[in-house]
VMD Tcl script that builds the backbone (N, CA, C; Angstrom):
set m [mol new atoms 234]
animate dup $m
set s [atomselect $m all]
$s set {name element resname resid chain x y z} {
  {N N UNK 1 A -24.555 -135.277 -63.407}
  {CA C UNK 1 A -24.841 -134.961 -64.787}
  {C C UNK 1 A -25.439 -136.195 -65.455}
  {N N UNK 2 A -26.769 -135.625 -66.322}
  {CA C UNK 2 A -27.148 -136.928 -67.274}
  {C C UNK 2 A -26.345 -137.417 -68.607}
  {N N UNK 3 A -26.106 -138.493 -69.286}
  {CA C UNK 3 A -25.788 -139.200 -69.692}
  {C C UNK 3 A -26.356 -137.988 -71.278}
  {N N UNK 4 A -28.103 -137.240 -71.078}
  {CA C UNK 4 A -27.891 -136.414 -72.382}
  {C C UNK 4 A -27.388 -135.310 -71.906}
  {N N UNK 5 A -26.789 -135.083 -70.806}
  {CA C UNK 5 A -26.371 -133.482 -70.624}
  {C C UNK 5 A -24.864 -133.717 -71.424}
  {N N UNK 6 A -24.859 -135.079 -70.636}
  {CA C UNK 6 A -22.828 -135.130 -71.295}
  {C C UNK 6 A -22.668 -135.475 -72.909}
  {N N UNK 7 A -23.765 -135.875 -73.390}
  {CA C UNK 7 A -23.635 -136.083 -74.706}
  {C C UNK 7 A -23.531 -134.326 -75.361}
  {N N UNK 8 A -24.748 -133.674 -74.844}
  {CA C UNK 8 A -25.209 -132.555 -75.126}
  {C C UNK 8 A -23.344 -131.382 -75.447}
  {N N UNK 9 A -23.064 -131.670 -74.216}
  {CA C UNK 9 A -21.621 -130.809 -73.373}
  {C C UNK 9 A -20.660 -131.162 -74.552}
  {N N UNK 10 A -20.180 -132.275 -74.932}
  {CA C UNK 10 A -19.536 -133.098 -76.095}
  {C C UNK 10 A -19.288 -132.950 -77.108}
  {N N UNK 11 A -20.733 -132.352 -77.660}
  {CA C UNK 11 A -20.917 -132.053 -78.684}
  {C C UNK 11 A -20.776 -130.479 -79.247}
  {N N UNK 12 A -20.934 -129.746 -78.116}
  {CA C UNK 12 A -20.808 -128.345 -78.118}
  {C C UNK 12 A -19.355 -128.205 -77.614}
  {N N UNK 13 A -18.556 -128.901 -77.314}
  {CA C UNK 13 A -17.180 -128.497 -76.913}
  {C C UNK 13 A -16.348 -128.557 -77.936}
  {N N UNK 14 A -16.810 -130.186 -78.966}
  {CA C UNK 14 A -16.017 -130.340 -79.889}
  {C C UNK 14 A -16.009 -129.475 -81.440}
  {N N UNK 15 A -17.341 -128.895 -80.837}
  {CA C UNK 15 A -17.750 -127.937 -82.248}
  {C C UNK 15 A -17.079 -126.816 -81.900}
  {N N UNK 16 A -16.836 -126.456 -80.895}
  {CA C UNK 16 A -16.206 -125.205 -80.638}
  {C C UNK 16 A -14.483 -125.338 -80.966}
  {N N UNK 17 A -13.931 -126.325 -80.607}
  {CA C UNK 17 A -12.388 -126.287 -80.321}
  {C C UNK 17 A -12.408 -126.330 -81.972}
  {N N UNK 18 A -13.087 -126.706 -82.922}
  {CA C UNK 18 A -13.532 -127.042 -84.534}
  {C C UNK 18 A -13.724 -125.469 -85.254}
  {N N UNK 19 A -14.277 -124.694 -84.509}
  {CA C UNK 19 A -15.074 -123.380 -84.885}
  {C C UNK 19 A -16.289 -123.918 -85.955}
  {N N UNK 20 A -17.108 -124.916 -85.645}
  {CA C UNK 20 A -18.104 -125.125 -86.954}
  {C C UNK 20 A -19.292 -125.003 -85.886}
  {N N UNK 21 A -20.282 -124.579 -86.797}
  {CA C UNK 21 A -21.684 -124.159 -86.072}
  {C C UNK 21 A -22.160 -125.378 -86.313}
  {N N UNK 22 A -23.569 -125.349 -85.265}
  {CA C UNK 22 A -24.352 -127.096 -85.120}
  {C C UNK 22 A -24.636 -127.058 -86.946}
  {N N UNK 23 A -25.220 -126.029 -87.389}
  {CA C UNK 23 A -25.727 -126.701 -88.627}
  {C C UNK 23 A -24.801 -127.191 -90.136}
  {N N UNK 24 A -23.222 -126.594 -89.542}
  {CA C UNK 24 A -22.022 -127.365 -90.486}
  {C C UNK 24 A -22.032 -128.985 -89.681}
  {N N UNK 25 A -21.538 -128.828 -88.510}
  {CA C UNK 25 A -21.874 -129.716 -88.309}
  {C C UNK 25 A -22.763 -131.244 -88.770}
  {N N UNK 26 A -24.095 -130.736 -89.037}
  {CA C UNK 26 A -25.300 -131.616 -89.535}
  {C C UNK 26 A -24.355 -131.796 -90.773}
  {N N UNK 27 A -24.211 -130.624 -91.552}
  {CA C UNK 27 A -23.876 -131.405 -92.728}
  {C C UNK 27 A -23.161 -132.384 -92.889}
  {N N UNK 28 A -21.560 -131.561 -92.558}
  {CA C UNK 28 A -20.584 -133.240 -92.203}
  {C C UNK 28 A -20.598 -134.314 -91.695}
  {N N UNK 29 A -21.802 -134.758 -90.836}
  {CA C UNK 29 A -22.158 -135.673 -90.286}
  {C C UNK 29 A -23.160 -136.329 -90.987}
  {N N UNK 30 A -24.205 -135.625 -92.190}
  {CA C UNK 30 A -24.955 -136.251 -93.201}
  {C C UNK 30 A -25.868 -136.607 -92.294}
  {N N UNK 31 A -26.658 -135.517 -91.764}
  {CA C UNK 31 A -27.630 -135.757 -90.751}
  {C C UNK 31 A -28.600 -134.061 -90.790}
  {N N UNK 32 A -29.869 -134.417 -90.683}
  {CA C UNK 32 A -30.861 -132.996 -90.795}
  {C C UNK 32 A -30.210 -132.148 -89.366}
  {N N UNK 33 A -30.116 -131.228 -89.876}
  {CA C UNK 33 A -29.723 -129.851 -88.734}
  {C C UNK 33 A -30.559 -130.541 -87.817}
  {N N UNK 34 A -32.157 -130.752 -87.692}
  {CA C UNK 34 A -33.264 -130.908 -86.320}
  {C C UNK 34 A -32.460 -132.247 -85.737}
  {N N UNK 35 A -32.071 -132.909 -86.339}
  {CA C UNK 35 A -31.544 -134.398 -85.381}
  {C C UNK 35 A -30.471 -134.039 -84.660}
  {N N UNK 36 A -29.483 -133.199 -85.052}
  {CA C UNK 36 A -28.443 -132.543 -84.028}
  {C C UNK 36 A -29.079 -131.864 -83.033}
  {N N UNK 37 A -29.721 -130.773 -83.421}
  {CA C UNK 37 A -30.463 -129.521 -82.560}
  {C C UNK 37 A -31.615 -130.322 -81.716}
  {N N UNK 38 A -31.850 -131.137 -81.882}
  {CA C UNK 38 A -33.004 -132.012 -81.001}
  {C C UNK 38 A -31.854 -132.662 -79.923}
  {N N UNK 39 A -30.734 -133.128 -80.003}
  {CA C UNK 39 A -30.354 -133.231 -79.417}
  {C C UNK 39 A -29.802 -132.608 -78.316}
  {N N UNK 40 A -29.174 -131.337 -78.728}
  {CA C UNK 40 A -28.482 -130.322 -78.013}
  {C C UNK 40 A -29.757 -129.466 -77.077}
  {N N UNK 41 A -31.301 -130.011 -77.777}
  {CA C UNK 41 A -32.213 -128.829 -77.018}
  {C C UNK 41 A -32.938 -129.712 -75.979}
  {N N UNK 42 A -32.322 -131.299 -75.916}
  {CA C UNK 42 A -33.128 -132.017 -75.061}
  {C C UNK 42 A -34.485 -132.709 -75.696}
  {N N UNK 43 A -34.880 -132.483 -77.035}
  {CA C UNK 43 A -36.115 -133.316 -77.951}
  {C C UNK 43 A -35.433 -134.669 -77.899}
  {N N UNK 44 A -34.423 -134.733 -78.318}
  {CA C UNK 44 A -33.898 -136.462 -78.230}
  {C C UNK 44 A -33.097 -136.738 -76.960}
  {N N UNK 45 A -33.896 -137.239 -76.600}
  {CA C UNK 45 A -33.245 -137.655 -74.961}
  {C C UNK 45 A -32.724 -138.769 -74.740}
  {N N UNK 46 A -32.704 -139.541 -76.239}
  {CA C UNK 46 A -31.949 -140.890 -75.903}
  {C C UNK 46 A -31.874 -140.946 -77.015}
  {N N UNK 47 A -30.233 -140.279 -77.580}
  {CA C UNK 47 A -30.124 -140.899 -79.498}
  {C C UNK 47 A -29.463 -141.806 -79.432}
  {N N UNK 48 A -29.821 -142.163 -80.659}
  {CA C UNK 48 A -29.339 -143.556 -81.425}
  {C C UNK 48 A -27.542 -143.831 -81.192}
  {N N UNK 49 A -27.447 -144.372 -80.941}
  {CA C UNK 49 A -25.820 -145.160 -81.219}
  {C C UNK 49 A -25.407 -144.639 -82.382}
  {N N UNK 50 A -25.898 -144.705 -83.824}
  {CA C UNK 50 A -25.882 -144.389 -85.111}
  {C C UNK 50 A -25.323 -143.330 -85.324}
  {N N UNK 51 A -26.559 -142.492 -85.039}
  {CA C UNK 51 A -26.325 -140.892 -84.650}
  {C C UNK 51 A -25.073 -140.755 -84.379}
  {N N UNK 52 A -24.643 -140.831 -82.852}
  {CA C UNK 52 A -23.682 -140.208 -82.686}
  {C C UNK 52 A -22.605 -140.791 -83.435}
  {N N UNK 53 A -22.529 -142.139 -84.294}
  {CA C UNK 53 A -21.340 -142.565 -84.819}
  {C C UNK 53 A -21.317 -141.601 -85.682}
  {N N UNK 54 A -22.473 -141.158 -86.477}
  {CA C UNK 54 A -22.397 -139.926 -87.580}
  {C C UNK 54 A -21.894 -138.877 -87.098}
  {N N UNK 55 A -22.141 -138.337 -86.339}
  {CA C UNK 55 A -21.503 -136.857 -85.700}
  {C C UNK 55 A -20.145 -137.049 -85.701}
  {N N UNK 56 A -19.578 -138.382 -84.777}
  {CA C UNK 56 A -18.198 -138.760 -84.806}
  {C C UNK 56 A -17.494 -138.541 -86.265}
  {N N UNK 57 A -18.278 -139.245 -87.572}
  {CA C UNK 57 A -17.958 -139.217 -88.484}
  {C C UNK 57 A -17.299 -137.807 -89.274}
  {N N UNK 58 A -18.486 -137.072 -88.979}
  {CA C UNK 58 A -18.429 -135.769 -89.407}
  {C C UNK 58 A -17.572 -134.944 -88.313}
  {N N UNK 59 A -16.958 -135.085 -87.431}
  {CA C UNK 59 A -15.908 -134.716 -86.338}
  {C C UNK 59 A -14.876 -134.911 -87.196}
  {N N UNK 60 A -14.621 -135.932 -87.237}
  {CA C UNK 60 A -13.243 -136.968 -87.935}
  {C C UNK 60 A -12.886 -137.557 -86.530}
  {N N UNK 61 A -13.680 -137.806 -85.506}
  {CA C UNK 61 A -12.644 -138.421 -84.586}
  {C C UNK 61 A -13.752 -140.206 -84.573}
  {N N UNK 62 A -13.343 -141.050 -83.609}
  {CA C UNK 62 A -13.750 -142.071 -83.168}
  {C C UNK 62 A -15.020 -142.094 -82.365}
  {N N UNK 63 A -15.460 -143.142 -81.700}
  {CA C UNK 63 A -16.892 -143.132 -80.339}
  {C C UNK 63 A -15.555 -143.414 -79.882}
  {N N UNK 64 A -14.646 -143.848 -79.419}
  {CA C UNK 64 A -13.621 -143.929 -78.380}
  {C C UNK 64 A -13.606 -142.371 -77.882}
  {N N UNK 65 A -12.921 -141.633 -78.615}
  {CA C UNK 65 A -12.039 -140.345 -78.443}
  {C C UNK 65 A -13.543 -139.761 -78.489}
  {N N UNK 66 A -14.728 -139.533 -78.628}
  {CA C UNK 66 A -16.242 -138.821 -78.329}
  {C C UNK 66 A -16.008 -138.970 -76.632}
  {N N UNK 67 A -16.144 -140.329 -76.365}
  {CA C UNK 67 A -16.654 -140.503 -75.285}
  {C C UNK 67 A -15.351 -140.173 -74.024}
  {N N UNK 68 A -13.850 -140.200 -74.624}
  {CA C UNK 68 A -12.864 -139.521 -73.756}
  {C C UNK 68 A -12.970 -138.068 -72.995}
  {N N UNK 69 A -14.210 -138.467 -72.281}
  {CA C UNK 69 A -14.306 -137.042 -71.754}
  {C C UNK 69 A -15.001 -136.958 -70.383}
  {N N UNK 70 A -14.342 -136.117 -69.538}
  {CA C UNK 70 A -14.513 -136.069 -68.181}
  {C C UNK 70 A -16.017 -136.102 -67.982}
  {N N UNK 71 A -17.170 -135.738 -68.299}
  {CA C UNK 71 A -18.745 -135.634 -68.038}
  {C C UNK 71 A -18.874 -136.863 -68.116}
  {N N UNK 72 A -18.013 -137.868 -68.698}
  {CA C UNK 72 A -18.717 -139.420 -68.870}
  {C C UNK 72 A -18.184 -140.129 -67.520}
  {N N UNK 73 A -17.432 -139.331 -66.751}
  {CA C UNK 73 A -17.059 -140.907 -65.949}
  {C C UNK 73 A -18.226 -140.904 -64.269}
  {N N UNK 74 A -18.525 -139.818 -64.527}
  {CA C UNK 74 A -19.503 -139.655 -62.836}
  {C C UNK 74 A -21.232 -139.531 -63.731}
  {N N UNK 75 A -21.664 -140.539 -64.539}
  {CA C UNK 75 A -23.037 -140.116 -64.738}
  {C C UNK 75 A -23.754 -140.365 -63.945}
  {N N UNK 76 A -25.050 -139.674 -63.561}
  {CA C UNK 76 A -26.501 -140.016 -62.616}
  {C C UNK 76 A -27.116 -140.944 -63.482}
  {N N UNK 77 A -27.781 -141.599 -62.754}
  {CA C UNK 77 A -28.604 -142.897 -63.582}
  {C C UNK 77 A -30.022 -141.864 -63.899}
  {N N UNK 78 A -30.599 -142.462 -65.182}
  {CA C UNK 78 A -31.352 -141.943 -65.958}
  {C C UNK 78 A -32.375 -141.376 -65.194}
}
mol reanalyze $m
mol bondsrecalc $m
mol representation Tube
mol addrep $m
């Protein structure tokens, strides 16, 4: 798995266990719906650090507890 599949996987798991759609999401994270959805559709294939601290933000969790997740520990190199 790539490094954006597991970001991709992450992000759609935590929205789900949440019940919020990508574009609540954007909001709580204070980010345009397309910068999430570019992500999840593969347009951003390498986001920002930033980014995802925002998503985290709008989660309520940490980049620690983001990245606590089984897709991160076996990645394929880019």
């Amino acid at each position: 798995m790539t490094a954006q599949q597991a970001v991709r996987n992450r992000i759609l798991q935590l929205c789900g266990e949440r019940n919020i759609t990508i574009n609540r999401l954007a909001t709580l994270a204070a980010l345009p719906p397309s910068s999430v959805k570019n992500i999840l559709y593969g347009k951003s294939q390498n986001p920002k650090l930033l980014t995802i601290k925002l998503i985290c933000d709008g989660l309520g969790i940490t980049l620690s507890q983001f990245f606590d997740a089984d897709d991160f520990l076996d990645l394929d190199e880019p």
